[in-house]
LUMTINU-861868 format. One line per field, with one value per residue (C-alpha): residue number from 1; residue in one letter; x, y, z. Coordinates in steps of 0.2 Angstrom, whole numbers, plus 2048, in hexadecimal, padded with zeros to 3 digits. Layout:
k c(NUM, ...)
r c(a, ...)
X c(X, ...)
Y c(Y, ...)
Z c(Z, ...)
This chain:
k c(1, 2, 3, 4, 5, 6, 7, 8, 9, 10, 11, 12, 13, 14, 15, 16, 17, 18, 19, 20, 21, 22, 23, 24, 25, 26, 27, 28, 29, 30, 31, 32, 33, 34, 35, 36, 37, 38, 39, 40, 41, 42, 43, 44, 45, 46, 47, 48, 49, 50, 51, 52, 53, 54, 55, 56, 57, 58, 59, 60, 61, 62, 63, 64, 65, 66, 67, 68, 69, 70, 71, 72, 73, 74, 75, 76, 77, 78, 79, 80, 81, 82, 83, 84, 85, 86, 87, 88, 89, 90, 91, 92, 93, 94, 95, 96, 97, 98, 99, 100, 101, 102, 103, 104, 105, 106, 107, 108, 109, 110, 111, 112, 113, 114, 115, 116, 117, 118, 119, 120, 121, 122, 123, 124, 125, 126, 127, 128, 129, 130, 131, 132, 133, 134, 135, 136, 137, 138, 139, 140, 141, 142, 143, 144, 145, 146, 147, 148, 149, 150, 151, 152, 153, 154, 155, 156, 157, 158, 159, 160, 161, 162, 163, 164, 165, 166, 167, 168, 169, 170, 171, 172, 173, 174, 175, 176, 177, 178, 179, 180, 181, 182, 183, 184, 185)
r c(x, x, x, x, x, x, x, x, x, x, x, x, x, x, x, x, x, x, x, x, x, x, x, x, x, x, x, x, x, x, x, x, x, x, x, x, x, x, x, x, x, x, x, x, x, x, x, x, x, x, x, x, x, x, x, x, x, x, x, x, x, x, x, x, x, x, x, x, x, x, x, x, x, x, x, x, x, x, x, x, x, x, x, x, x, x, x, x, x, x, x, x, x, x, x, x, x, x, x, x, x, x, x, x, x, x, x, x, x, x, x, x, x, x, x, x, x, x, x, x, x, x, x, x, x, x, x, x, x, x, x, x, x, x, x, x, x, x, x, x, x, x, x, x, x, x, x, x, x, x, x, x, x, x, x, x, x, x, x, x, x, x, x, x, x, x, x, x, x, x, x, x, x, x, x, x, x, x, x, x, x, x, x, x, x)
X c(B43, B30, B25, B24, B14, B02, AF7, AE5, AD7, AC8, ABE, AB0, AAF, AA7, AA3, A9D, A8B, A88, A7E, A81, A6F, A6B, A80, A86, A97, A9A, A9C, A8A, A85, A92, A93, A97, AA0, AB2, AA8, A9C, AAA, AB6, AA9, AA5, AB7, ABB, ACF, ADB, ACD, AD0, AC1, AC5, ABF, AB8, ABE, AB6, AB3, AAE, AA8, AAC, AB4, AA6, AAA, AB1, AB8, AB9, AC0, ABF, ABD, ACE, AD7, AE2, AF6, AF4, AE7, AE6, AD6, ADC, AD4, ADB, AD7, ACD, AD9, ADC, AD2, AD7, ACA, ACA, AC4, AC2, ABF, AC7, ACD, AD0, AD6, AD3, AD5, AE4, AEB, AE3, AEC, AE8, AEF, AEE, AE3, AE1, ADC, AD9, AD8, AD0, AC2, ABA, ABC, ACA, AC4, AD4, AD6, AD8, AE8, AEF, AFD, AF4, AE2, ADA, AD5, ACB, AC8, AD5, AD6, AD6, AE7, AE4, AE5, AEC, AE9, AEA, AF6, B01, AF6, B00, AFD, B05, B04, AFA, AF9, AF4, AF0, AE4, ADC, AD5, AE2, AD9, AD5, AE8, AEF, AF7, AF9, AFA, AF9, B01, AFB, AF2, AE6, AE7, AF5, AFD, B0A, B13, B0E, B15, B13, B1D, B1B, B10, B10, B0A, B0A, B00, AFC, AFF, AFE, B07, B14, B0B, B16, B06, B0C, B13, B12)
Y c(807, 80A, 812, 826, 82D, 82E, 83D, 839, 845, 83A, 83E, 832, 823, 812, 806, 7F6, 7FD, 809, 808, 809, 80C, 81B, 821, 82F, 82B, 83A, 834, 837, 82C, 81F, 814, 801, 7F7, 7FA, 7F9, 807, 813, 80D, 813, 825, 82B, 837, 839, 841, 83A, 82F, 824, 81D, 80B, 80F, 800, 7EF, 7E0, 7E3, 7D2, 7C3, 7B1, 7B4, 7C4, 7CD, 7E0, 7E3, 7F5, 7FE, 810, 818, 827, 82F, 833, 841, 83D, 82B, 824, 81F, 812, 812, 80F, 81E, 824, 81C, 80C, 7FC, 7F4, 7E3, 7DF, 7CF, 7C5, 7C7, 7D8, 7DC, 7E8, 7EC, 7FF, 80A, 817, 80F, 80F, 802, 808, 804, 7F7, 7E8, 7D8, 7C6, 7C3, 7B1, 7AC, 79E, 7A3, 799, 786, 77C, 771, 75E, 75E, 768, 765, 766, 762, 763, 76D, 76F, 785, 790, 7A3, 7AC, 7B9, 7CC, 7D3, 7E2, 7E5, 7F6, 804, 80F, 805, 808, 7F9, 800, 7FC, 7EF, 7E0, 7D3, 7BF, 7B0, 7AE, 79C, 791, 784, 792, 799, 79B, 7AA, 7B8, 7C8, 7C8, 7D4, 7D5, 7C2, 7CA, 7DD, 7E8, 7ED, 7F9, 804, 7FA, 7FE, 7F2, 7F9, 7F8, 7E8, 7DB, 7CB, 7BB, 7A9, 7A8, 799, 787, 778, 778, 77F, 78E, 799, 7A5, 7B3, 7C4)
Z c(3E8, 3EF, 3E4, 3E5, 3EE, 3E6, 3E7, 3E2, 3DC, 3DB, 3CB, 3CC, 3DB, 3DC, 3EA, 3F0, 3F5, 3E7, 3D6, 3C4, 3C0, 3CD, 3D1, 3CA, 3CE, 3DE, 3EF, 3F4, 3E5, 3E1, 3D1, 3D6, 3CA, 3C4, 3B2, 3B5, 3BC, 3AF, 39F, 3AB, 3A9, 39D, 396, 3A6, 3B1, 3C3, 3C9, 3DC, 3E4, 3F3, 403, 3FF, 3F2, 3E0, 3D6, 3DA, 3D0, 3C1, 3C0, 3B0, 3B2, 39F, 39F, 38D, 391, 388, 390, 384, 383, 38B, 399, 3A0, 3A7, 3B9, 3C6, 3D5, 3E8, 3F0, 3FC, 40C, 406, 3FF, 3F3, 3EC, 3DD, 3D9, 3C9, 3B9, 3B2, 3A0, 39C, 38A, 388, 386, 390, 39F, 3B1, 3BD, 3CF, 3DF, 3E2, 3E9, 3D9, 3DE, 3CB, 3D1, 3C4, 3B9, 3A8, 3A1, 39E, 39C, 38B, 38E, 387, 395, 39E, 3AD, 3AC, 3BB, 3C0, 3B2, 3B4, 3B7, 3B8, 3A9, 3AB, 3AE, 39C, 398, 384, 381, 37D, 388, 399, 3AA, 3B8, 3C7, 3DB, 3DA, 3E5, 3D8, 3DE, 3DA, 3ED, 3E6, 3E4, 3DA, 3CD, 3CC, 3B8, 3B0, 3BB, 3AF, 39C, 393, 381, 381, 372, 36C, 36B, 37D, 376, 385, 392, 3A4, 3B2, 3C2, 3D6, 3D4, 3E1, 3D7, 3DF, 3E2, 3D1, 3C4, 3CA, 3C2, 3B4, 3A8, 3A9, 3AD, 3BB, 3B0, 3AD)
């Protein structure tokens, strides 16, 4: 069945052309990284992506910034846009929702051991990790646009403790490469 309607309330909002030194997180003064707008949110918050691209293959989204049970820190798409964010995104906090958004998880931070399977090529993606408790990834259209940089798509648990993890309305697709098996959630 399609996924029920979303109402967002934008808290806080990044994009592409705003700063993390001088933004204050409004829509006047955005913040620009998924990082920066990640660590602004407070418990119950929602921070918004504006439209457009942010990182790129060498970039790490490391989000830590913990809601609580009772108030989820939420990223999502601002409405009416679509952001891409690109790179690899771990997602090490709990209570964290992931929503809406638009992840070519194509990066170079997985070097590949020589006894592999399937050596070459020699760097693949390292997967989406989701690592913490009660963390929601939901609406997402989630790929690996390089092809020759295709692994694991999303990790659930790969180091931490991801207890309570929901993964639902996803579209996840041209990931893994090979027969290594690496094209899971």
């Amino acid at each position: 069945s399609p996924a029920p309607a979303l109402s967002v309330t934008c808290t806080l909002v990044a994009a592409p052309g705003g700063s993390d030194t001088t933004g204050d997180g409004s829509l006047a003064r955005p913040y620009q990284s998924v990082v920066k707008l990640d660590s602004a949110l407070a418990p119950g918050q929602t921070g918004c992506l504006r439209g457009g691209t942010y990182g790129s293959i060498s970039t790490l989204h490391r989000l830590t910034n913990s809601g609580t049970p009772s108030g989820q820190i939420t990223i999502t798409a601002y409405p009416g846009e679509a952001p891409t964010v690109v790179g690899w995104v771990d997602i090490e906090a709990s209570y964290t929702t992931i929503s809406s958004l638009q992840i070519d998880g194509s990066n170079n931070f997985f070097t590949k051991s020589a006894s592999s399977p399937c050596p070459s090529p020699h760097s693949t993606s390292q997967a989406l990790d989701i690592a913490g408790a009660g963390d929601v990834f939901e609406r997402n259209n989630f790929y690996q646009s390089v092809a020759s940089l295709r692994g694991n798509g999303v990790g659930v648990g790969f180091w931490g403790h991801a207890d309570n993890t929901t993964i639902r309305y996803n579209r996840i697709h041209d990931v893994g490469q090979c027969e290594q098996y690496d094209h899971l959630i």
